[in-house]
PLY file of the C-alpha trace (Angstrom):
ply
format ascii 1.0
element vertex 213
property float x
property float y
property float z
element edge 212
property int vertex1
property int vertex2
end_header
85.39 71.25 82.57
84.66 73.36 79.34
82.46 76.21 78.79
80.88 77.29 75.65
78.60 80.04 77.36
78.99 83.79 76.38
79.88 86.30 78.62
76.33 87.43 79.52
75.85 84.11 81.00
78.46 84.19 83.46
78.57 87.48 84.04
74.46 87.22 85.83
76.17 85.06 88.73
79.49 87.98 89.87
77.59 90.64 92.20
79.33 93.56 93.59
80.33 92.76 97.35
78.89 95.33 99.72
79.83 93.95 102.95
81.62 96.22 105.19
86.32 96.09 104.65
86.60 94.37 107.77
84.40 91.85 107.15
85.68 91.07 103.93
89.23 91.25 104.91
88.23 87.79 107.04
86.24 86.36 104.25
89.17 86.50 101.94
92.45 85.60 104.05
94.29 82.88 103.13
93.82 79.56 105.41
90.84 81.15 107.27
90.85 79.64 111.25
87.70 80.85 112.49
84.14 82.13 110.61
83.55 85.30 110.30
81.04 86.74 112.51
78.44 86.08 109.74
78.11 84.46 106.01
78.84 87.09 103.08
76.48 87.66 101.18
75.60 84.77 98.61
75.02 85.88 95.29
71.59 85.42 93.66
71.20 83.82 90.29
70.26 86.44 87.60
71.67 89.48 89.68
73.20 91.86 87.75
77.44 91.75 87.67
79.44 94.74 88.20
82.24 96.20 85.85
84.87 95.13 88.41
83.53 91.80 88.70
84.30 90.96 84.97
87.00 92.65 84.64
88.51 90.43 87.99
86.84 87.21 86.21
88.54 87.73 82.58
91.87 88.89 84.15
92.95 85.55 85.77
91.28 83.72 82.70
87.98 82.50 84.60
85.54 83.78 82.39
83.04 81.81 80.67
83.15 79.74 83.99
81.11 79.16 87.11
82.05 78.79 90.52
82.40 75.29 90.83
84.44 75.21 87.08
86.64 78.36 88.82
87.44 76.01 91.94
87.78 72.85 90.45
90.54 74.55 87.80
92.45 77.18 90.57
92.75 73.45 93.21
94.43 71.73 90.42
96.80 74.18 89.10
100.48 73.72 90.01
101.42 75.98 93.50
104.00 77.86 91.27
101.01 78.67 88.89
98.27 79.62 91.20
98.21 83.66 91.04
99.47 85.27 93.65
97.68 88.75 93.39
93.57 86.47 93.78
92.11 85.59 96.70
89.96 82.44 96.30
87.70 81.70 99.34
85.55 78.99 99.47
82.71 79.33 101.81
79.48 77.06 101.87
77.46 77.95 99.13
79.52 79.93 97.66
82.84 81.25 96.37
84.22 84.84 96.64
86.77 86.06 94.68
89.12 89.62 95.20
92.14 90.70 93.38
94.84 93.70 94.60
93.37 96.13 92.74
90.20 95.93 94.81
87.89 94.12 92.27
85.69 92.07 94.08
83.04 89.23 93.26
80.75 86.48 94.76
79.45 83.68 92.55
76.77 81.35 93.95
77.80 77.28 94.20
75.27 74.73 93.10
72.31 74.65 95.98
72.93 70.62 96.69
76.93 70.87 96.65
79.04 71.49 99.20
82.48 71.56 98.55
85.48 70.20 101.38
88.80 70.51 100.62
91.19 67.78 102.78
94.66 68.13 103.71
95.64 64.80 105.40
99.03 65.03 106.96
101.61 62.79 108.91
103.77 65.16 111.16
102.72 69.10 110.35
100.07 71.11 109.46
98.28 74.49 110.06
94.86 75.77 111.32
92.55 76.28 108.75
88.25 76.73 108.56
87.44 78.84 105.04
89.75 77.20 101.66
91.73 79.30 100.02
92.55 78.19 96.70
95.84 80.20 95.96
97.35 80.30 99.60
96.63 76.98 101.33
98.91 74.32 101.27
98.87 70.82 102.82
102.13 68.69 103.30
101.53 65.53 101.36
101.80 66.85 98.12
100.50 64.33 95.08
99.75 61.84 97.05
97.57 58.96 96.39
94.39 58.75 98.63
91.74 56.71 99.46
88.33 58.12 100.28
85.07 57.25 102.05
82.19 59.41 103.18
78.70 58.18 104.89
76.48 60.05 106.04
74.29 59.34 109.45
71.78 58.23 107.76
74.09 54.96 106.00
74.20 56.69 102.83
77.45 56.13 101.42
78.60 58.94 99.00
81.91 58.05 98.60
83.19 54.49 98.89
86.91 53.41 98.36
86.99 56.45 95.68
90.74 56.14 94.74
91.72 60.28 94.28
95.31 62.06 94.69
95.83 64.58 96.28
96.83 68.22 93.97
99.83 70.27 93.97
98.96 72.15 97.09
98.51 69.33 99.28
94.59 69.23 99.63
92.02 66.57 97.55
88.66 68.34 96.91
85.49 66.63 97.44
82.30 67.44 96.24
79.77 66.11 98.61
75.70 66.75 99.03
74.93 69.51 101.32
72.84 69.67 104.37
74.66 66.07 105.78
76.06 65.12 108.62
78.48 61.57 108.79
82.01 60.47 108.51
85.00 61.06 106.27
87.48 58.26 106.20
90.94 59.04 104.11
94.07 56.14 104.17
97.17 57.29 102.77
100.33 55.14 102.32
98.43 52.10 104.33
97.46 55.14 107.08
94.07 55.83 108.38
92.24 58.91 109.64
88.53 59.46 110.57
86.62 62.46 111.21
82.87 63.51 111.50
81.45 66.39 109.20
78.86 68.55 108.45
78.01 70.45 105.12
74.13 71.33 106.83
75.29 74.94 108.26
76.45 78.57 106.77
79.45 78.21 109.03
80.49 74.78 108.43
83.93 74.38 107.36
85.17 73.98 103.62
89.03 73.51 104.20
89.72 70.07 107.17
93.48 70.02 108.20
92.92 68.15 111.24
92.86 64.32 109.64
96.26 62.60 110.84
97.57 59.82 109.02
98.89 57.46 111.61
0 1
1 2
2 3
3 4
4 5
5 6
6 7
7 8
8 9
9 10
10 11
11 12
12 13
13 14
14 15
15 16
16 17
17 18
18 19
19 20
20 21
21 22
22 23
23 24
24 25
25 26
26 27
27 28
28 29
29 30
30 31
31 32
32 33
33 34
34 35
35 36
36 37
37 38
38 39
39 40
40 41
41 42
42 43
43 44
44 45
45 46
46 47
47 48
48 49
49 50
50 51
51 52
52 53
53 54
54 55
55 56
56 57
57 58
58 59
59 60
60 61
61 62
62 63
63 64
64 65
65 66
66 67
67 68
68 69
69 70
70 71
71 72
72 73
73 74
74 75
75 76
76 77
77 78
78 79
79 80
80 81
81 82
82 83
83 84
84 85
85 86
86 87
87 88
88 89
89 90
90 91
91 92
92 93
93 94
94 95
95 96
96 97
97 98
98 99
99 100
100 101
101 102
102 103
103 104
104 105
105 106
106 107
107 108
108 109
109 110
110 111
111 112
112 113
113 114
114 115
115 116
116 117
117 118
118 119
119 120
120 121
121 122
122 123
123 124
124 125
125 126
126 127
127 128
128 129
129 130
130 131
131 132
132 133
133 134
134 135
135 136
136 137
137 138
138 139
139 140
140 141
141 142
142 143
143 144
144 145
145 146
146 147
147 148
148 149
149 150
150 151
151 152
152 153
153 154
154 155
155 156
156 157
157 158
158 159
159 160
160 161
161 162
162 163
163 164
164 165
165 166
166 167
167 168
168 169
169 170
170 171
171 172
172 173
173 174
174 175
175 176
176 177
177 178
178 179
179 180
180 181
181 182
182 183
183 184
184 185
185 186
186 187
187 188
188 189
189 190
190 191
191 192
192 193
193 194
194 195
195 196
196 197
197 198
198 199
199 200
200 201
201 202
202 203
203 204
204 205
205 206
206 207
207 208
208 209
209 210
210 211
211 212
């Protein structure tokens, strides 16, 4: 998706991090296995950016951007393109960003999104609760998927959507937050099934646990 809005638009939504190292040391690692002990801090719409947060944004060419434009373009680039040096963590509600030289940045996601991104797999795959967007990779790679999600309540969001899977093995979904139901993905003929949630500040953005069999 394109952008046409100045800096001074994009630059309101990147807030200086204060939590304490530790904390955001686990925020930020790659393939994240358990929550941290609580949510970073989500940043609030017409807070004031820092320097270092700008700086970080127009660096790796995601300025002019917001943070569902930033994940939606780092999940789709090629694995040998996705810079090594950010750390792209995508928690629920919101996206935090942190480069080597210590630049950090949170950028709120839309209030009724949450964002899942799926690694279906036939024989291996890792543990995995927070996506990261440069580090994480799944082991069917391009592959053509077929996706359902309905929620308790018989909503169907997504029904026989036809997607493909990106370069680093995971398909991202947008789906509404605060739901609970069932995610259904067939590749190859192969069917897996697993229940969700998007309702809690803990809930889990990256699923490798759906087995194609």
């Amino acid at each position: 998706m394109n952008s046409t809005e100045k800096p001074s638009a994009w630059s309101r939504q990147a807030v200086r991090l204060t939590a304490p190292l530790a904390m955001l040391a686990m925020v930020l690692s790659g393939c994240s296995q358990a929550p941290s002990p609580s949510p970073a801090p989500v940043a609030q719409s017409g807070a004031e950016s820092s320097a270092d947060s700008g700086e970080l944004l127009e660096q790796f060419g995601l300025q002019g951007l917001d943070a569902a434009q930033i994940i939606d373009q780092l999940e789709q680039l090629p694995v040998t393109e996705r810079p090594a040096n950010l750390m792209a963590s995508v928690r629920p509600g919101q996206l935090v960003l942190s480069d080597e030289a210590g630049r950090q940045a949170a950028m709120q996601l839309p209030e009724d999104k949450f964002y899942l991104s799926v690694a279906p797999y036939e024989s291996q795959t890792h543990d995995c609760h927070f996506h990261s967007l440069t580090t994480c990779l799944g082991e069917l790679q391009n592959a053509d998927v077929i996706v359902d999600f309905t929620t308790n309540d018989g909503t169907k969001v997504l029904d026989g959507k036809k997607l493909a899977t990106n370069d680093n093995g995971f398909v991202g979904l947008w789906l509404p937050s605060g739901v609970t139901g069932e995610l259904t993905i067939t590749a190859d003929g192969k069917t897996s099934m697993q229940s969700i949630s998007t309702a809690g500040s803990e809930d889990a953005t990256c699923l490798t646990t759906m087995q194609v069999a």
